[in-house]
N, C-alpha and C positions, 0 to 999 in steps of 0.2 A: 504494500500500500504506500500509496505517495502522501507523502506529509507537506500541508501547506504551511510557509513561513511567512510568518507576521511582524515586521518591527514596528515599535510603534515610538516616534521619537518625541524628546521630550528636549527644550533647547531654552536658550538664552536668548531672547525675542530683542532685537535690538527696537526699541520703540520707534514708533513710526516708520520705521528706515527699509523700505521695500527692498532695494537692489542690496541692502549687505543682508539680511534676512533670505534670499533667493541665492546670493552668492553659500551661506553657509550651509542653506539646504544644499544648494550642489556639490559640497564640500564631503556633507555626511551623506547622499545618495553615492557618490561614487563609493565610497568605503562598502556599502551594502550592495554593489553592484554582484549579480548571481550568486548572494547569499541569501535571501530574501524576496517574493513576489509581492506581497502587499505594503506597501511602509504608510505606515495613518501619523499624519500632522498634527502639532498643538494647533488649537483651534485659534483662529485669527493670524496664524503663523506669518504673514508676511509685515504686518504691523503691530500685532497687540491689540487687545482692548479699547485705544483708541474712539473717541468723542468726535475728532474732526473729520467727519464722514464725508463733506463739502471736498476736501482736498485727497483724503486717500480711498475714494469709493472706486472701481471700478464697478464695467460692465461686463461678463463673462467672454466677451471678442478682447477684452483689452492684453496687454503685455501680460499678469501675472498667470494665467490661465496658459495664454498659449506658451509662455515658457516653459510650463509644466506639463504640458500635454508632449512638447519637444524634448522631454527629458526622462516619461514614464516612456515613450518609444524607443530612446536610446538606449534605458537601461536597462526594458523588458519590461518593466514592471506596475503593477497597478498602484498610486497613490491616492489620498483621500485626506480631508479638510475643511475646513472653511476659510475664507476672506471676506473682507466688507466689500460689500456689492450691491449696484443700483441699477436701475433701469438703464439705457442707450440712449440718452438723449444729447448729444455734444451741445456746450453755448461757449463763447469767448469767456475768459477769467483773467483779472487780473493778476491775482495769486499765483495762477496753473495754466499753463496752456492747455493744460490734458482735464480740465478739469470738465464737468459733464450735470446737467440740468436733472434734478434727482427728486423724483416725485415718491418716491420710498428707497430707504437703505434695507438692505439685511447680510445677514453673517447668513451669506448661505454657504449652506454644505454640501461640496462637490463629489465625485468620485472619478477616478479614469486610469484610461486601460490603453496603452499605445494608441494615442491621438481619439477615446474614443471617450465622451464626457458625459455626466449624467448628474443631475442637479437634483440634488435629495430633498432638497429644505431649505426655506427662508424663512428665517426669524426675523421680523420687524425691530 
């Protein structure tokens, strides 16, 4: 019988800070590269808990998602999580240029399987 492997990790969330949160997940996915098929995320993993929803929301097309869809492919493997997430709606900001018109937030929770994504739940 084949045995499924689980990591489930557990990390140091640099606040707010998407791109060094995304650099250390790929830090510790390569280590777990074909020793592991599911690896399940701290929830909110790419910011933290986080209030400023206006500036670190995405929309599931945006960079955090498809970086991770490009890295559950590379490494075989299925990941799962959540991030703060809003509707699609793009407006000018002066804050953000990425910043996006947001008629509801939620910490939804993803799951995916080499490029292949599935949206569990949104908690408002």
């Amino acid at each position: 019988m084949n045995r499924l492997r689980v990591s489930i990790l557990q990390t140091d969330i640099a606040w707010e800070n998407k791109q060094d949160n995304l650099r250390r997940l790929r830090e510790q996915l390569e280590t777990l590269r074909g020793a592991t098929e599911i690896v399940v995320l701290p929830e909110t993993f790419s910011t933290g808990f986080s209030m400023n929803t206006d500036r670190l929301a995405e929309p599931v097309t945006d960079k955090t998602i498809a970086t991770l869809r490009q890295w559950a492919a590379e490494c075989q493997i299925a990941l799962a999580g959540s991030y703060i997430s809003c509707d699609e709606i793009p407006v000018a900001s002066e804050d953000n240029e990425l910043s996006y018109k947001h008629p509801a937030y939620y910490n939804r929770a993803w799951g995916m399987r080499q490029n292949i994504l599935r949206q569990a739940l949104n908690v408002p």
